[in-house]
DRENTORKOL-3810 file (N, C-alpha, C; in nm, 4 decimals):
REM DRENTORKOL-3810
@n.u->-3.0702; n.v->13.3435; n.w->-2.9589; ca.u->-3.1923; ca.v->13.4044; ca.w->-2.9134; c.u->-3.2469; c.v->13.4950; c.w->-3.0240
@n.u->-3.3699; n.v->13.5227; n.w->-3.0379; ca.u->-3.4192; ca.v->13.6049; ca.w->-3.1594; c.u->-3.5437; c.v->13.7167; c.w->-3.0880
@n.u->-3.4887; n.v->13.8053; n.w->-3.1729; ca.u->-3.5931; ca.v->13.8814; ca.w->-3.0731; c.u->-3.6404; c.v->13.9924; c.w->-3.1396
@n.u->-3.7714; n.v->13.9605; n.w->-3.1694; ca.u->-3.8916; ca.v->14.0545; ca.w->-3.2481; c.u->-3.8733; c.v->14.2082; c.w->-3.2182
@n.u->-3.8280; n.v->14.2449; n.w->-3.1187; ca.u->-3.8478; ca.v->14.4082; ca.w->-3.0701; c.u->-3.7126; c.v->14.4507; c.w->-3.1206
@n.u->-3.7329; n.v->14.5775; n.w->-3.1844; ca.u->-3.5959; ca.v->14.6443; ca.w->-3.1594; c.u->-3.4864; c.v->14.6746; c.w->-3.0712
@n.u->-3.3426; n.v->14.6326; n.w->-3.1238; ca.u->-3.2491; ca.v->14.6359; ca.w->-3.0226; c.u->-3.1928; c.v->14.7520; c.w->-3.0812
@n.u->-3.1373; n.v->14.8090; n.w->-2.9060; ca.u->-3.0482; ca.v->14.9603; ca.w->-2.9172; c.u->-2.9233; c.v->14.8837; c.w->-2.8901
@n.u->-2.8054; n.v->14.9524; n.w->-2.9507; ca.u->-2.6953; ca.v->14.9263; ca.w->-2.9767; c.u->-2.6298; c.v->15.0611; c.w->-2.8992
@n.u->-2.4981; n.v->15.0436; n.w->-2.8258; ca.u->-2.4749; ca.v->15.1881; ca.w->-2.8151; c.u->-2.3044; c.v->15.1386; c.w->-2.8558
@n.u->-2.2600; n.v->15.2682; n.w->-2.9060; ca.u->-2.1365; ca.v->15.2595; ca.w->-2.9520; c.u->-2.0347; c.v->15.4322; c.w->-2.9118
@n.u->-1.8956; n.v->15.3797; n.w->-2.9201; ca.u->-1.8162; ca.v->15.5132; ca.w->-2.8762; c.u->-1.9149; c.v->15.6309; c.w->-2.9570
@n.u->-1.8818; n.v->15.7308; n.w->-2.9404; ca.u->-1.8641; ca.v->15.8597; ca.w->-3.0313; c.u->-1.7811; c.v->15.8748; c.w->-3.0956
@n.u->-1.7741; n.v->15.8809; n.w->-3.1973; ca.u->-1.6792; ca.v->15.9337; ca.w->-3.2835; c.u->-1.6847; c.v->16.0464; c.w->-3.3774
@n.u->-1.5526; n.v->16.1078; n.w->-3.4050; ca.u->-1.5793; ca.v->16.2562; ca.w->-3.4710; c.u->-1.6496; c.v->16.2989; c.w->-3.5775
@n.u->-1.7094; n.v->16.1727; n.w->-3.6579; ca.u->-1.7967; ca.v->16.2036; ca.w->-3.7994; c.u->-1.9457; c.v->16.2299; c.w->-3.6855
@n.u->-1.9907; n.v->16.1440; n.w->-3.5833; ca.u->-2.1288; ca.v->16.2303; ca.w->-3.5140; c.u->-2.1140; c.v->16.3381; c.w->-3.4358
@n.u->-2.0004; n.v->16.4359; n.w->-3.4502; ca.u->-2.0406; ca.v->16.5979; ca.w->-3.3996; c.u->-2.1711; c.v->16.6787; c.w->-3.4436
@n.u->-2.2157; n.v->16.6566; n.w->-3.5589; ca.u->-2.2998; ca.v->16.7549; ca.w->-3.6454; c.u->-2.4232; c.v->16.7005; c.w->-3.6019
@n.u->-2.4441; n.v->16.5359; n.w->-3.6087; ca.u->-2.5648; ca.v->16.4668; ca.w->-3.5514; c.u->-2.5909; c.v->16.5026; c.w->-3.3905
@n.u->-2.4959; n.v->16.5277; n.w->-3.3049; ca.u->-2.5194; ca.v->16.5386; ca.w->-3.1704; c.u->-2.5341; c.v->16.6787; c.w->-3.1447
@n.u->-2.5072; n.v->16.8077; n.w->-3.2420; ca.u->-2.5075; ca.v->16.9736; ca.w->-3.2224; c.u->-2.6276; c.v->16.9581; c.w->-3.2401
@n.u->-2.7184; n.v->16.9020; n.w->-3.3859; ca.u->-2.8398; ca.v->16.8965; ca.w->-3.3738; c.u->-2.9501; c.v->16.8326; c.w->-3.2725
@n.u->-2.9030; n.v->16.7132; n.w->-3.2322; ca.u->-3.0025; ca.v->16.6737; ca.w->-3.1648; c.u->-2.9645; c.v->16.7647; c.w->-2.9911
@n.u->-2.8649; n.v->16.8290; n.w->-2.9804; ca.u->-2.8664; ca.v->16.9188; ca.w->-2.8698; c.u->-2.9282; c.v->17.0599; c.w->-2.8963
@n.u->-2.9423; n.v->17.0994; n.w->-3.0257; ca.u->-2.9856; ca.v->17.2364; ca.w->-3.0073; c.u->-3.1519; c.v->17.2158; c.w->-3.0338
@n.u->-3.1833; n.v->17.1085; n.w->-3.0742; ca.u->-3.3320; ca.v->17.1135; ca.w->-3.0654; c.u->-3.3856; c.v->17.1384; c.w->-2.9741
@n.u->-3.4972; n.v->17.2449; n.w->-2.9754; ca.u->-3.5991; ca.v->17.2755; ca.w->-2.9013; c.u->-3.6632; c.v->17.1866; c.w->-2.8030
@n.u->-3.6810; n.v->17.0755; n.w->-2.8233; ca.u->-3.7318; ca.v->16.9777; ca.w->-2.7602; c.u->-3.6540; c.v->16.9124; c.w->-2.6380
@n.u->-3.5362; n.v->16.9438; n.w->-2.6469; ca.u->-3.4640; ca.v->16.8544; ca.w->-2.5312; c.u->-3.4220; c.v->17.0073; c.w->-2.4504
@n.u->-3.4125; n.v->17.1420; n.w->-2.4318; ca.u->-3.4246; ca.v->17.2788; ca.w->-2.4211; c.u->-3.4424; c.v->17.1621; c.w->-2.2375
@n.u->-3.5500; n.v->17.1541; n.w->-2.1953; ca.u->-3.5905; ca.v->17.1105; ca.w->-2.1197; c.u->-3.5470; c.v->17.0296; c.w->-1.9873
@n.u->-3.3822; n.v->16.9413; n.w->-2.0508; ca.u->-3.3269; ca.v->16.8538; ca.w->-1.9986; c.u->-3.1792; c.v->16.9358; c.w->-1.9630
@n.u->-3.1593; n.v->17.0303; n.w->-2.0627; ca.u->-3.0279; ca.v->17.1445; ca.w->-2.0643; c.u->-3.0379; c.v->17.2669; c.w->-1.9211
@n.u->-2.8969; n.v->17.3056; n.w->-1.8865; ca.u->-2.8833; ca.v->17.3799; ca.w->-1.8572; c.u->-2.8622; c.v->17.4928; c.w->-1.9162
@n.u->-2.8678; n.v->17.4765; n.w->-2.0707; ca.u->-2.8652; ca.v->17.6027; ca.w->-2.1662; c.u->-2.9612; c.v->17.5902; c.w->-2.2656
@n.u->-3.0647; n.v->17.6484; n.w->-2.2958; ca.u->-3.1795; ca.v->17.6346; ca.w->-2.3363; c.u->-3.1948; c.v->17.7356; c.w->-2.4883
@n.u->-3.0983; n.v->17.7496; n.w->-2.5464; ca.u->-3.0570; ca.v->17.8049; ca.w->-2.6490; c.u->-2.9994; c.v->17.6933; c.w->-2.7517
@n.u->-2.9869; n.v->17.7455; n.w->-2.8981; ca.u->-2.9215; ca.v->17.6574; ca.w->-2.9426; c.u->-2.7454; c.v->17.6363; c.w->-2.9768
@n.u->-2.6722; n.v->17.5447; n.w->-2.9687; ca.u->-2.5547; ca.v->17.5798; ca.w->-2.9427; c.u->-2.4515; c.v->17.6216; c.w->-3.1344
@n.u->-2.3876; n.v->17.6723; n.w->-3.0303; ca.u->-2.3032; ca.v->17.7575; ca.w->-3.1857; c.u->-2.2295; c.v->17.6618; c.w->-3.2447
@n.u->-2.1909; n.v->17.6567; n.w->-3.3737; ca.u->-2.1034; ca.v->17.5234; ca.w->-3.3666; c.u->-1.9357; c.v->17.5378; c.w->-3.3303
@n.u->-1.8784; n.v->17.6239; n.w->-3.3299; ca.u->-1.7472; ca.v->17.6650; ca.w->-3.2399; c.u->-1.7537; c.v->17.5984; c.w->-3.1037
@n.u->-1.8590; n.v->17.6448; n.w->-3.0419; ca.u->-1.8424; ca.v->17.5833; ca.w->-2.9001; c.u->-1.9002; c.v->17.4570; c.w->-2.8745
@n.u->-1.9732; n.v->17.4387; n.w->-2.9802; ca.u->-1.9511; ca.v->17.2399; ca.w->-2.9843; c.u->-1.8747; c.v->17.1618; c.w->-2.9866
@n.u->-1.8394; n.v->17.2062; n.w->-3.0997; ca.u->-1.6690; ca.v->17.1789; ca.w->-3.1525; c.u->-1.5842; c.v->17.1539; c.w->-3.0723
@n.u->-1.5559; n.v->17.2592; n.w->-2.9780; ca.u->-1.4559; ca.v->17.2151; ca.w->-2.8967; c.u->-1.4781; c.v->17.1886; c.w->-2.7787
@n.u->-1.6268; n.v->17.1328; n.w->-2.7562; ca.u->-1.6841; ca.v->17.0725; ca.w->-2.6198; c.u->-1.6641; c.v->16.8724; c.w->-2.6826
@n.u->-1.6480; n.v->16.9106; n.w->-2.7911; ca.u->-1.7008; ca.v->16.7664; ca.w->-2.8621; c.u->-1.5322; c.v->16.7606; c.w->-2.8641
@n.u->-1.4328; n.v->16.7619; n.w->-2.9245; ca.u->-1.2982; ca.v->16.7404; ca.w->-2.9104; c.u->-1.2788; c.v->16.6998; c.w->-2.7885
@n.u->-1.2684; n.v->16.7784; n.w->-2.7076; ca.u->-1.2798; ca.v->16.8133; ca.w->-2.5985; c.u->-1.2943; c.v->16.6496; c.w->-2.4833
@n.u->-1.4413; n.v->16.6107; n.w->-2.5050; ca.u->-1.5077; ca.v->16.5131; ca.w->-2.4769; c.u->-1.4716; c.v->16.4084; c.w->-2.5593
@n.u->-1.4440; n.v->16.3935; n.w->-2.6081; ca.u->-1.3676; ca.v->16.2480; ca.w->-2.6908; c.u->-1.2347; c.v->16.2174; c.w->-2.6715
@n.u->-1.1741; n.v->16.3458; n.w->-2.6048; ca.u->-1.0195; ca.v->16.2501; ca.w->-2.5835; c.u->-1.0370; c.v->16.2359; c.w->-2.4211
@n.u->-1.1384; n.v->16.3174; n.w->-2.3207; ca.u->-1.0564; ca.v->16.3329; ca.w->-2.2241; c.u->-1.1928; c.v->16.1955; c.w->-2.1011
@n.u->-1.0202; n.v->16.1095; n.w->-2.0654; ca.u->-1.0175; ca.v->15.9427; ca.w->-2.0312; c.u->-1.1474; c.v->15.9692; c.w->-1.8916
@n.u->-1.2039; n.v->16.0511; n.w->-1.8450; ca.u->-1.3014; ca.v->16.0479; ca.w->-1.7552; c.u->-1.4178; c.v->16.0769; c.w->-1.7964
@n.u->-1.4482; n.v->16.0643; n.w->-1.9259; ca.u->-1.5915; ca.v->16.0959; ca.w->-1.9703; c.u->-1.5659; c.v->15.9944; c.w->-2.0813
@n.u->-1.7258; n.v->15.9546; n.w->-2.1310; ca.u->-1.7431; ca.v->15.8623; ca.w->-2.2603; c.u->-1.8283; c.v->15.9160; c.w->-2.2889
@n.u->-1.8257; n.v->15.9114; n.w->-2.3900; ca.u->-2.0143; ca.v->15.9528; ca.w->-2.4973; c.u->-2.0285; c.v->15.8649; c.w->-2.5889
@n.u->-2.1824; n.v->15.8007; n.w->-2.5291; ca.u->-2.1919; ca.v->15.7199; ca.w->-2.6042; c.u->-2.3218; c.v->15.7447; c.w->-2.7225
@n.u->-2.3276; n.v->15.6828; n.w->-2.8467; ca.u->-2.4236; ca.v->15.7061; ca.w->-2.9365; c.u->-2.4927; c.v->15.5692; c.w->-2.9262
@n.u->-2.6546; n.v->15.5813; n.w->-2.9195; ca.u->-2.7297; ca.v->15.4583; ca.w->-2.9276; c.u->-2.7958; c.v->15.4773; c.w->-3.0310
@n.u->-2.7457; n.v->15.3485; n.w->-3.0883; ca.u->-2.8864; ca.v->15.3213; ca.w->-3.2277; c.u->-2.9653; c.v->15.2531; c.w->-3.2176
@n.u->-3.0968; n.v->15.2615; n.w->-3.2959; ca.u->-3.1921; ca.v->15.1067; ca.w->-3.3101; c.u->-3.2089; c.v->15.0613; c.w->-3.4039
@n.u->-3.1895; n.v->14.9807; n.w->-3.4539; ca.u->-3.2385; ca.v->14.9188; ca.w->-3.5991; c.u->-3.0933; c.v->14.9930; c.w->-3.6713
@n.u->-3.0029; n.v->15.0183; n.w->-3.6596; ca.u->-2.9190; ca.v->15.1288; ca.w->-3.7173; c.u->-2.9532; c.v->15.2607; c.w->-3.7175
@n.u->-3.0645; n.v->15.3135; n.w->-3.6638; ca.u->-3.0778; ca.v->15.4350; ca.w->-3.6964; c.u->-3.0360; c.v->15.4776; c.w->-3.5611
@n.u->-2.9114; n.v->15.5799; n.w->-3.5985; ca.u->-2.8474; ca.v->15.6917; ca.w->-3.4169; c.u->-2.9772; c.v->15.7437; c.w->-3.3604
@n.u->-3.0030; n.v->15.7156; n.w->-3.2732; ca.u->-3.0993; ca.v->15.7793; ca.w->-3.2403; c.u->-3.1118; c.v->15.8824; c.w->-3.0844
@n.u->-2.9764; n.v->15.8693; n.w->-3.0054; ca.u->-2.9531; ca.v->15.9354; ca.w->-2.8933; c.u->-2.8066; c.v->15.9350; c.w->-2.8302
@n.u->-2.7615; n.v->15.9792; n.w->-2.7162; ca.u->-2.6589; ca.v->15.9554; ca.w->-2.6549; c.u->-2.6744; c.v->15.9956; c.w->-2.4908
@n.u->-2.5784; n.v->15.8847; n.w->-2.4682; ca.u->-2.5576; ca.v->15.8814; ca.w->-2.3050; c.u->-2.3918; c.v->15.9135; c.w->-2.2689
@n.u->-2.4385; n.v->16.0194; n.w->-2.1789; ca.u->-2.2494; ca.v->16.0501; ca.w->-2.1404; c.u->-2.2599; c.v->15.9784; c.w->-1.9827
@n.u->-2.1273; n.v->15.9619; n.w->-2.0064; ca.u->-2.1024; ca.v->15.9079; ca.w->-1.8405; c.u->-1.9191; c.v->15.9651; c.w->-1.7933
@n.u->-2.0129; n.v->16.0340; n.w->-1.6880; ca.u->-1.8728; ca.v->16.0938; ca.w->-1.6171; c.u->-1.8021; c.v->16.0499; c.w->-1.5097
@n.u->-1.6828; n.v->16.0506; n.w->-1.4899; ca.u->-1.6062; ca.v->15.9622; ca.w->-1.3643; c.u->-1.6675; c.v->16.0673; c.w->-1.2692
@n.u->-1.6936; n.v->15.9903; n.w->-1.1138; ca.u->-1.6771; ca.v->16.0963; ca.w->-1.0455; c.u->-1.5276; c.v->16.1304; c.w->-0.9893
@n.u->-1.5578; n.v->16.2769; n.w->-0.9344; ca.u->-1.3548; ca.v->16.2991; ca.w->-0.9499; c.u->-1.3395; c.v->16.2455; c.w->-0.8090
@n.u->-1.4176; n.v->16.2045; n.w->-0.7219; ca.u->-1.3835; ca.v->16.1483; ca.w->-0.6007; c.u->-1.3220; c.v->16.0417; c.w->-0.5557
@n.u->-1.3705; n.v->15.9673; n.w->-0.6712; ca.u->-1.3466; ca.v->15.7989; ca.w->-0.6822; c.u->-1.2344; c.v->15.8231; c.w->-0.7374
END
């Protein structure tokens, strides 16, 4: 199949995109979608981002288009299920 439009790709997280995901979280622009509307420190990224990469009920995922990262989607277990 071939297909003229750009495709998003999404892939694990991994520890080289911490710095790409502090930024695209402390931007002003997404302020909006947060429950913390500040920008975040990188200490407590750090170990929200560790944190979130080992532990087996959450994923974060990074989507690219064309290769370029361009966002991420987390998905959390619920603890009910």
């Amino acid at each position: 199949m071939v297909y003229d439009e750009p495709q998003l790709v999404l892939r694990d997280a991994r520890p080289l995109d911490s710095e790409t995901i502090r930024g695209w979280r402390s931007d002003s622009r997404n302020y909006e979608y947060s429950r913390v509307r500040a920008p975040v420190e990188p200490e407590v990224h750090g170990l929200w981002f560790a944190a979130i990469l080992t532990d087996p009920t959450r994923k974060l995922l990074v989507g690219s288009i064309d290769g370029v990262d361009v966002g991420t989607i987390r998905l959390d277990q619920d603890p009910t299920n």
